[in-house]
Backbone as numpy.savetxt, mean C-alpha at the origin, in Angstrom:
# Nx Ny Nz CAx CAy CAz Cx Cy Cz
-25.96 7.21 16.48 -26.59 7.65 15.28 -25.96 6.94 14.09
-26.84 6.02 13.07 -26.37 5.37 12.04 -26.00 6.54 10.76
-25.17 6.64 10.07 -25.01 6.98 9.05 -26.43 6.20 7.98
-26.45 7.14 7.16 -27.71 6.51 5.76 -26.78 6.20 4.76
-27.35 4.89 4.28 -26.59 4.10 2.96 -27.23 4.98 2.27
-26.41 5.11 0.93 -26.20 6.15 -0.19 -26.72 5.12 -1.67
-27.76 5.25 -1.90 -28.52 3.87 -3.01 -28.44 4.86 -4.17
-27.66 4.00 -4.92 -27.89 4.57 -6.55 -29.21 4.45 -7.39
-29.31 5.48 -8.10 -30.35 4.72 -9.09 -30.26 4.33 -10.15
-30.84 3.11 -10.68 -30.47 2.45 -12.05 -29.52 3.52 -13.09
-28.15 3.43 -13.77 -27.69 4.63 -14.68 -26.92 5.11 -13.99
-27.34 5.46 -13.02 -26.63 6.66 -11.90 -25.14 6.23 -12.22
-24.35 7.11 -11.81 -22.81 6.69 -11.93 -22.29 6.42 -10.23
-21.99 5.42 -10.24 -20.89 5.40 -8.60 -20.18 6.37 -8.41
-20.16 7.12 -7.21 -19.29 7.86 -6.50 -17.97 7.57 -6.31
-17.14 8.09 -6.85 -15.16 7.62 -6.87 -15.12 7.19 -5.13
-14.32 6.23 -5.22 -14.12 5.62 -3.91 -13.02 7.11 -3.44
-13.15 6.81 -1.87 -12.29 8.21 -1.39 -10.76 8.06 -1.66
-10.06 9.34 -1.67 -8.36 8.66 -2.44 -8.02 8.27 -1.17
-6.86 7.32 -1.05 -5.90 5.99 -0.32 -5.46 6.96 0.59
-5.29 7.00 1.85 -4.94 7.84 2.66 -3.44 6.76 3.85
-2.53 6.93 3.87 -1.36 6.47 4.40 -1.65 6.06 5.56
-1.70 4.92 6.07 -2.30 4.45 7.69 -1.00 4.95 7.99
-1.06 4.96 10.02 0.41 4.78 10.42 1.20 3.30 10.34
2.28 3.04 10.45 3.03 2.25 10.10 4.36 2.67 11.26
4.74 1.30 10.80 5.89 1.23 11.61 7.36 1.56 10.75
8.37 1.54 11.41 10.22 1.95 11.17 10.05 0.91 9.95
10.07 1.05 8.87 10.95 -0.05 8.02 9.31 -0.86 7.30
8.37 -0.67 7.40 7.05 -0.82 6.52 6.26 -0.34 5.65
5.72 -0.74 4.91 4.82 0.10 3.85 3.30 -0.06 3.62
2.72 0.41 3.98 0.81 0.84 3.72 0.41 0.50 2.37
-0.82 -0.06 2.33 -1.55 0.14 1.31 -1.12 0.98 0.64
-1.53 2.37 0.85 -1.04 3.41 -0.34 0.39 3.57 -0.81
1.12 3.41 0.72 2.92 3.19 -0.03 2.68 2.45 -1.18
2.15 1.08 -0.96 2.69 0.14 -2.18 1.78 0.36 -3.46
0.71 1.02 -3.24 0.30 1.67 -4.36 0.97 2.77 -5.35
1.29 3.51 -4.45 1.89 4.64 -5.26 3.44 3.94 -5.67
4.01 2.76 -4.81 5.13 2.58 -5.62 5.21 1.42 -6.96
3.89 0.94 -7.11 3.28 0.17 -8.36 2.63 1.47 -8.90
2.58 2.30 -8.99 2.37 3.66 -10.06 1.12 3.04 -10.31
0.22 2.46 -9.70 -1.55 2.14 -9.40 -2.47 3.07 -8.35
-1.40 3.77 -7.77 -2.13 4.91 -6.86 -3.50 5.49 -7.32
-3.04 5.65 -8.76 -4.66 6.41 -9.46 -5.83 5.76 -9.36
-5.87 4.51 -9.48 -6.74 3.34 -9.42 -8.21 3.42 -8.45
-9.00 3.04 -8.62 -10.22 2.49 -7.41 -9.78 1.23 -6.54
-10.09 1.54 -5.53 -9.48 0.36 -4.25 -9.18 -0.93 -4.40
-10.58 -1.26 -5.22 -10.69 -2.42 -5.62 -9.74 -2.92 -6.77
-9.53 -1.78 -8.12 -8.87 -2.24 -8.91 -7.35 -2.83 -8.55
-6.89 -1.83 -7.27 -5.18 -1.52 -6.54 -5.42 -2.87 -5.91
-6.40 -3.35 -5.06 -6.44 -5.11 -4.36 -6.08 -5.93 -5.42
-7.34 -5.81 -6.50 -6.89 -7.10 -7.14 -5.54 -7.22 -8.21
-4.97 -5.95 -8.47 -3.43 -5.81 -9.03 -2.51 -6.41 -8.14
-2.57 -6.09 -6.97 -1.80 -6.37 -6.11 -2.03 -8.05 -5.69
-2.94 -8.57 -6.00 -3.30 -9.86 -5.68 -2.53 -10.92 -6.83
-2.83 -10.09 -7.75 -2.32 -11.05 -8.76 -0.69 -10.61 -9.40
-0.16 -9.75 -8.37 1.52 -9.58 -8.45 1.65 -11.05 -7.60
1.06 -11.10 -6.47 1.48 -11.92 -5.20 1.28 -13.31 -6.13
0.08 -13.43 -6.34 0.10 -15.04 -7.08 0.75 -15.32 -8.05
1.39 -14.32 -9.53 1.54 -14.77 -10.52 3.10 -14.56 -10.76
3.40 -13.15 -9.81 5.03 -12.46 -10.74 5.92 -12.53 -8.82
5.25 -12.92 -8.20 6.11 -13.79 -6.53 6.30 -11.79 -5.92
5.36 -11.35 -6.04 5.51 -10.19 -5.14 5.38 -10.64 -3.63
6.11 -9.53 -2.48 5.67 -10.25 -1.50 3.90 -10.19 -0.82
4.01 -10.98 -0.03 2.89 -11.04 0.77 2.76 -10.16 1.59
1.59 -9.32 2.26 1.60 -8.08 3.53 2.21 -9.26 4.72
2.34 -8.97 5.60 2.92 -9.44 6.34 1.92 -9.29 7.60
0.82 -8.79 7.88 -0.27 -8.83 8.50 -1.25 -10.17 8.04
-2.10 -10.85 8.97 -3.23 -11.57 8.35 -4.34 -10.99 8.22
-5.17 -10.99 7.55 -6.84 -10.66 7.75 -7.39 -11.63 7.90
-8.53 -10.82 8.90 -9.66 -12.08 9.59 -10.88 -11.99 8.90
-11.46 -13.03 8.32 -12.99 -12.83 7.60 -13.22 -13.79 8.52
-14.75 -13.75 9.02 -15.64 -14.50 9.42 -15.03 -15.57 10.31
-13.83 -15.01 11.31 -13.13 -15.91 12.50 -12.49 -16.52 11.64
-12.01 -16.31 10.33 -10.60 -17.26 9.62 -9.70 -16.56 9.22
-8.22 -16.60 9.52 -7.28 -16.02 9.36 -6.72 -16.65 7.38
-6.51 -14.85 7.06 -6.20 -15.46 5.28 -5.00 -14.57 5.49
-4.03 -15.42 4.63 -2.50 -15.07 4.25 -2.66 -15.04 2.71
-1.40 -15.08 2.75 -0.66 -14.72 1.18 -1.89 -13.53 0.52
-1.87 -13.93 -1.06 -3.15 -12.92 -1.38 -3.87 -12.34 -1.31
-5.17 -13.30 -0.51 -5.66 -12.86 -0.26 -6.42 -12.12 1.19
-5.02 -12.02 1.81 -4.97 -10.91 2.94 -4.41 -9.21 2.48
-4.65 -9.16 1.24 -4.81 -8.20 0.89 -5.55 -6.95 1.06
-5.61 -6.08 1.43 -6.58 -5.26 1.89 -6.29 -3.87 2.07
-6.89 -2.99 2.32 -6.14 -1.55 2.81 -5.40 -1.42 4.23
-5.74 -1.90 4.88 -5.23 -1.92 6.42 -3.72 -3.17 6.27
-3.36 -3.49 5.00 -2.38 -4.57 4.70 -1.04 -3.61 5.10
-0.26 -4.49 5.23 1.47 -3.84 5.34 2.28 -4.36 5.19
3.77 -4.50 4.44 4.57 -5.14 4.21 5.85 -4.48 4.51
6.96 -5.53 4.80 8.05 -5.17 5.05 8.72 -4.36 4.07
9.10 -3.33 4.03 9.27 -1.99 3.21 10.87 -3.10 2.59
11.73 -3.91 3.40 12.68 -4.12 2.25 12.53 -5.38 1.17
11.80 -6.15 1.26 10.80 -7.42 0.56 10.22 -6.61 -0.81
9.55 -5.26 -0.39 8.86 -4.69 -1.59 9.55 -4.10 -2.41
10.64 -3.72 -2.17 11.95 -2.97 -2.91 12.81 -3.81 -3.51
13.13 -4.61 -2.92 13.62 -5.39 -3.59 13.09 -6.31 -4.62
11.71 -6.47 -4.35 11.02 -7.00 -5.75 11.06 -5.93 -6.95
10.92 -4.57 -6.31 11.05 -3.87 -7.63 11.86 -3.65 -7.73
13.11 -3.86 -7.51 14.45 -3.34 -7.70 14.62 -4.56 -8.77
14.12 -5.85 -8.48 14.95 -6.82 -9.76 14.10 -6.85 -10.60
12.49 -6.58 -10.09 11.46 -6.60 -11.79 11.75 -5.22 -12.57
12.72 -4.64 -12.08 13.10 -3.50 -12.94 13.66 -3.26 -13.98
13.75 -2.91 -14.96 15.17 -2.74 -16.28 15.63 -1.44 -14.90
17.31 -1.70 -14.87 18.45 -0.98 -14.53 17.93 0.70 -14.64
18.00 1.10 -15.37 17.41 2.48 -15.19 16.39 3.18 -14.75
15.44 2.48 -14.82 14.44 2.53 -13.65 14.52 1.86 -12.15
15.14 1.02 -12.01 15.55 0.89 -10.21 16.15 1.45 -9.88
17.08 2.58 -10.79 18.07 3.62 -10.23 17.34 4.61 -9.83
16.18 5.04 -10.55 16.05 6.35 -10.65 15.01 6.12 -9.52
14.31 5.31 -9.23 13.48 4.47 -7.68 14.48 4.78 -6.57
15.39 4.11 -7.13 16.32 3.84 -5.78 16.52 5.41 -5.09
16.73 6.20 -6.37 17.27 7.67 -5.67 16.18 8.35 -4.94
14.68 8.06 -5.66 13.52 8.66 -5.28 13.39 8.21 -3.72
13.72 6.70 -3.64 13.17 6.34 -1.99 14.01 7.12 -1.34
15.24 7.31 -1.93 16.57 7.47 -0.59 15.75 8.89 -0.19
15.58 9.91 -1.12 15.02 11.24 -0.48 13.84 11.29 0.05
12.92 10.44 -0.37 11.56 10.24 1.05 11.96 9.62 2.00
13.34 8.55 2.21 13.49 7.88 3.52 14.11 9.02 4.14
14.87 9.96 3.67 15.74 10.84 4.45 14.52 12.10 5.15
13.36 12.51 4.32 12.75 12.79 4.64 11.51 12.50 5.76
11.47 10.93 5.45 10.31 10.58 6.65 11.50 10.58 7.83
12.64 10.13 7.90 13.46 9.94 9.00 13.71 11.60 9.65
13.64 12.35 9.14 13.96 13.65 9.45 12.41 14.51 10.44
11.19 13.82 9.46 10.27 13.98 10.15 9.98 13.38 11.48
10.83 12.63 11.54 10.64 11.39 12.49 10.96 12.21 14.22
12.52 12.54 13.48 13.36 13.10 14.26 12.79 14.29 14.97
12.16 14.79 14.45 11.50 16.42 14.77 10.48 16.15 15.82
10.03 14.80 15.38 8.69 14.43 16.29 9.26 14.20 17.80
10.37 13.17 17.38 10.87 12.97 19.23 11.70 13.97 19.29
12.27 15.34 18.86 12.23 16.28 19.48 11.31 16.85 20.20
10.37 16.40 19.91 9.07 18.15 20.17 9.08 17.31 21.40
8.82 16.19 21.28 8.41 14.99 22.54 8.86 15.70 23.97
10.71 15.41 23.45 11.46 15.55 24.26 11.63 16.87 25.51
């Protein structure tokens, strides 16, 4: 059963794209939405968070996802393998914001990650408990 495309009419206003939802990821990586919400662009439409993020990578040397995307049987890097399903090495992205930072704001980052890393690691832990 096809889903029905949703056609605006002339005026009509677009429907807010759905909010960024955290893919899984691996030990030591960051999602689309990670690196959204840690460019404080989380609020953004999808599209606006791609092309911010496109033009960190080309202009101010953010890193690259570290995944490729495939369009039309061609593999695209750097930029524009940008995408939601993108992921980057969680210490590449920190460390870019740790030095595009003024000092008082990479501190107050720095403290914020340490208590979500202690937290996702804790969640982590609970999981291969239950496993176990």
């Amino acid at each position: 059963m096809q889903s029905a495309k949703v056609l605006a009419f002339p005026g009509t206003p677009t429907p807010p794209d759905p909010p960024i939802v955290g893919r899984s990821r691996g030990i030591g990586e960051l999602d689309f939405a990670s690196v959204a919400h840690e460019l404080g662009v989380a609020h953004r439409p999808i599209r606006s968070i791609t092309a911010h993020i496109r033009a960190l990578i080309r202009k101010s040397g953010f890193p690259p996802p570290k995944n490729k995307r495939i369009v039309r049987g061609h593999p695209l890097s750097g930029a524009d393998a940008v995408c939601r399903d993108s992921v980057w090495p969680m210490v590449d992205v920190l460390r870019w914001l740790d030095n595009d930072s003024p000092p008082p704001v990479a501190a107050a980052r720095k403290v914020e990650r340490m208590a979500v890393t202690r937290a996702d690691l804790a969640r982590r832990a609970q999981a291969l408990v239950a496993i176990a």
